[in-house]
Structure formats: C-alpha cells, structure tokens
C-alpha positions as CSV (number, residue, x, y, z in Angstrom):
1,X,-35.6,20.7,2.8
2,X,-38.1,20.9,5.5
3,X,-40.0,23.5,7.3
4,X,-39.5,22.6,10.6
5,X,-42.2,24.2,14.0
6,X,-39.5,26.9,15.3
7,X,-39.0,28.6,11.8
8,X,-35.9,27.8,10.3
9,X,-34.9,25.8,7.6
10,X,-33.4,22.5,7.8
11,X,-32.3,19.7,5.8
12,X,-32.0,15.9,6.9
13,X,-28.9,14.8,7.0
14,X,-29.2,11.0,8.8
15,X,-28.6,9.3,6.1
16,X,-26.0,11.5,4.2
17,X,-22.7,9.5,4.0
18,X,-19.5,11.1,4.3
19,X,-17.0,9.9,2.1
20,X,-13.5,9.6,3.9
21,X,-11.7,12.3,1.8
22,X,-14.3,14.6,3.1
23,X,-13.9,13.4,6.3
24,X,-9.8,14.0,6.3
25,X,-10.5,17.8,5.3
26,X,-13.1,18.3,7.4
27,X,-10.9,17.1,10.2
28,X,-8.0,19.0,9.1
29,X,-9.7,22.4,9.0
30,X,-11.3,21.6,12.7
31,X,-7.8,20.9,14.0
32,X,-6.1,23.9,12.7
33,X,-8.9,26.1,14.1
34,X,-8.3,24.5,17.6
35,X,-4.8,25.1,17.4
36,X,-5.0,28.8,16.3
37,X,-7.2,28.7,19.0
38,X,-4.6,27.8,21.7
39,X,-2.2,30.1,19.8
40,X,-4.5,33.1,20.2
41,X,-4.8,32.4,23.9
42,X,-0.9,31.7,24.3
43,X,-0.5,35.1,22.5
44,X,-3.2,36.7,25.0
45,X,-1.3,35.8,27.4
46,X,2.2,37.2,26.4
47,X,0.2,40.1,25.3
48,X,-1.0,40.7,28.6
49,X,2.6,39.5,30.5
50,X,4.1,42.5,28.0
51,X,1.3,44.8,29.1
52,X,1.7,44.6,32.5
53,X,5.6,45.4,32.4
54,X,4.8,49.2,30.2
55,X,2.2,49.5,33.1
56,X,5.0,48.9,35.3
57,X,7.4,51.4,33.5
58,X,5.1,54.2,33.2
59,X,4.0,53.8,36.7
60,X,7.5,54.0,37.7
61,X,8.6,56.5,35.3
62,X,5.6,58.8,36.6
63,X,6.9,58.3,40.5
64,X,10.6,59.1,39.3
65,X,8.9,62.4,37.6
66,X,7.2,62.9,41.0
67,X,10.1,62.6,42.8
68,X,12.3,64.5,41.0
69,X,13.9,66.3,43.7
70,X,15.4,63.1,45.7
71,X,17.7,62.4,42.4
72,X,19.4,59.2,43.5
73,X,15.7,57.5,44.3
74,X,14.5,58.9,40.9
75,X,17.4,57.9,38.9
76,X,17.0,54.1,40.7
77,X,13.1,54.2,39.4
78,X,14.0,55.6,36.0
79,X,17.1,52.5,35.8
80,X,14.4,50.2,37.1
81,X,11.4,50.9,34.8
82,X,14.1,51.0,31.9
83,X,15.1,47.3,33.0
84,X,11.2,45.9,33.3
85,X,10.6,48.2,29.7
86,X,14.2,46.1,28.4
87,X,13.5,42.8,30.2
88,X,9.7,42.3,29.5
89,X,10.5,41.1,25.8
90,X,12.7,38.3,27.3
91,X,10.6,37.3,30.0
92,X,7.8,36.6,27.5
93,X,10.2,34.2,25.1
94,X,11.9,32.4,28.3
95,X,8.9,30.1,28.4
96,X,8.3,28.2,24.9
97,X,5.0,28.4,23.4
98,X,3.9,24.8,23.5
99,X,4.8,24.4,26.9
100,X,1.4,26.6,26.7
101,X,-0.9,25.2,24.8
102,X,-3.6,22.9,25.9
103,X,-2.7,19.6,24.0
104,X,-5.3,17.5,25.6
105,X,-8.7,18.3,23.0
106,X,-6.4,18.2,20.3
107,X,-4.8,14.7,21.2
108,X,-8.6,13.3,22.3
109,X,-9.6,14.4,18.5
110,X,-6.6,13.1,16.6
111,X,-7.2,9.7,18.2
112,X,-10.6,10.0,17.7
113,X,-9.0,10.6,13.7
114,X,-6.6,7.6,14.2
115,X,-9.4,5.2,15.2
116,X,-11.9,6.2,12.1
117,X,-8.9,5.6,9.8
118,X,-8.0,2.6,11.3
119,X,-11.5,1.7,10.8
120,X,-12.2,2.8,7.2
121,X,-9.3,1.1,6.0
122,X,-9.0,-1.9,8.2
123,X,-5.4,-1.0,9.3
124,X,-5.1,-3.0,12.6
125,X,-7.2,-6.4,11.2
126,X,-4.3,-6.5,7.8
127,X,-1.7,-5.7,10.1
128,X,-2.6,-8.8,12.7
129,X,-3.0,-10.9,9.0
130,X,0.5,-9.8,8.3
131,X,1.9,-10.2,11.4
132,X,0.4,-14.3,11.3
133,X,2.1,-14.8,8.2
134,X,5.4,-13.1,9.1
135,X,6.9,-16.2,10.5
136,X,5.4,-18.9,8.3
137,X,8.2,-19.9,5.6
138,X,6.2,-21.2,2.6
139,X,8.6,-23.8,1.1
140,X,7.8,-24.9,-2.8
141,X,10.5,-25.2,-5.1
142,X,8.3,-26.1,-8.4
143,X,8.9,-22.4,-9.7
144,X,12.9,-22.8,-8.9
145,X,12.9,-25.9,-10.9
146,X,11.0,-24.8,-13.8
147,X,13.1,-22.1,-14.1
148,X,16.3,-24.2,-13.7
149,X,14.8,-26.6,-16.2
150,X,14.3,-24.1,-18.8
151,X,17.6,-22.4,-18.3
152,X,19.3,-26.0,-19.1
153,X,17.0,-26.8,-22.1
154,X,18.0,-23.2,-23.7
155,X,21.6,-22.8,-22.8
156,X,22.8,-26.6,-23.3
C-alpha cells in the first residue's frame, strides 16, 4: 500500500489478475444489484400508482362528508372512492412487472459477460474448428479389420 498526495490509502491493482471464477461472482453479484435495482423502482412506482388512488378516496370520502346534505351526490362520491379504494390494487397488477423494467444496462453487461467468456475459454475459435470438421468423413478401416481379424483368430 501507498500513501498517495490527497490522503487516503490506496493499493495498486494494474497488475492484479482476476481469475475467471472470481470474475463469474463478481458479475453475478453486479447483475442482481441492477436488477433489484429496477425492481425497487418498478415497486416505486406501483407504490406511488396505489398512493395516489387512497389520496383519491380520502379526498372523495372528505367531499361526500362535506356534502352530506345532498345525499344522492354523497352517496355517488362515497360508491366512487370505494371503487378507486377496490380497483387501485388491480390497476397496479394489470401491467406485468417486466414490461417495467429497464432491460437495456442489464443486456449491454450480460454481453459484455458473454464476450469475456467466450474469450477466456475460446468458445467461438473450437466451435468454427468443430464446425470444419463436421462434414469431413475420415475413412480408415485398419481398426475394423484388426478387430475382425482377432474375432476370427479367437472364435474359429
């Protein structure tokens, strides 16, 4: 470790290497904060979506109150704040969280993921070696003859 001009400690870490394991749980742990991030803010949302519907009930609730004397009017606000109070539960499930969430970091970082693994175990360079020798038929017969050679030598 190094004292560095601004006062805090630091410690060089240019030529650290990080072995892939690492790597994988490191990347793992960053892409479940991000999406508990995006599930916080979904839930925000709802929360606030649910919020404003009680507003909307106790605001209509308190005009019914104030209007208690014109019964049919205050009965229609009471039915009508019960209905927002009843419906704001089903409003907020009508849309499907992941239609919410913001995919786009999380899908730049996971190929960002894919490419380093590719990379670290050569995936796409074996694959295109594989793919070569898929079609080539490799055509010697010495080990079918040796075989048929000994099976007539032991059995005859």
């Amino acid at each position: 470790s190094r004292h560095n001009p601004t006062g805090n400690w630091c410690r060089d870490t240019r030529d650290a290497r990080l072995d892939y394991t690492s790597f994988s749980l490191d990347f793992t742990k960053a892409m479940l904060y991000k999406i508990m991030e995006q599930f916080t803010r979904v839930e925000l949302y709802k929360i606030i979506v649910s919020g404003i519907g009680k507003f909307a009930a106790v605001i209509l609730t308190f005009n019914a109150c104030l209007r208690w004397e014109d019964l049919p009017r205050s009965r229609w606000m009471l039915v009508l704040a019960w209905a927002v109070t009843f419906s704001a539960p089903f409003l907020r499930s009508v849309v499907p969280t992941p239609f919410l969430i913001d995919w786009a970091g999380i899908d730049v970082e996971l190929k960002a993921y894919v490419q380093a693994t590719d990379h670290h175990f050569e995936l796409s360079t074996r694959m295109q070696n594989v793919s070569k020798m898929a079609g080539k038929a490799c055509h010697s017969d010495v080990m079918e003859q040796r075989l048929h050679n000994t099976w007539k030598e032991t059995h005859h």
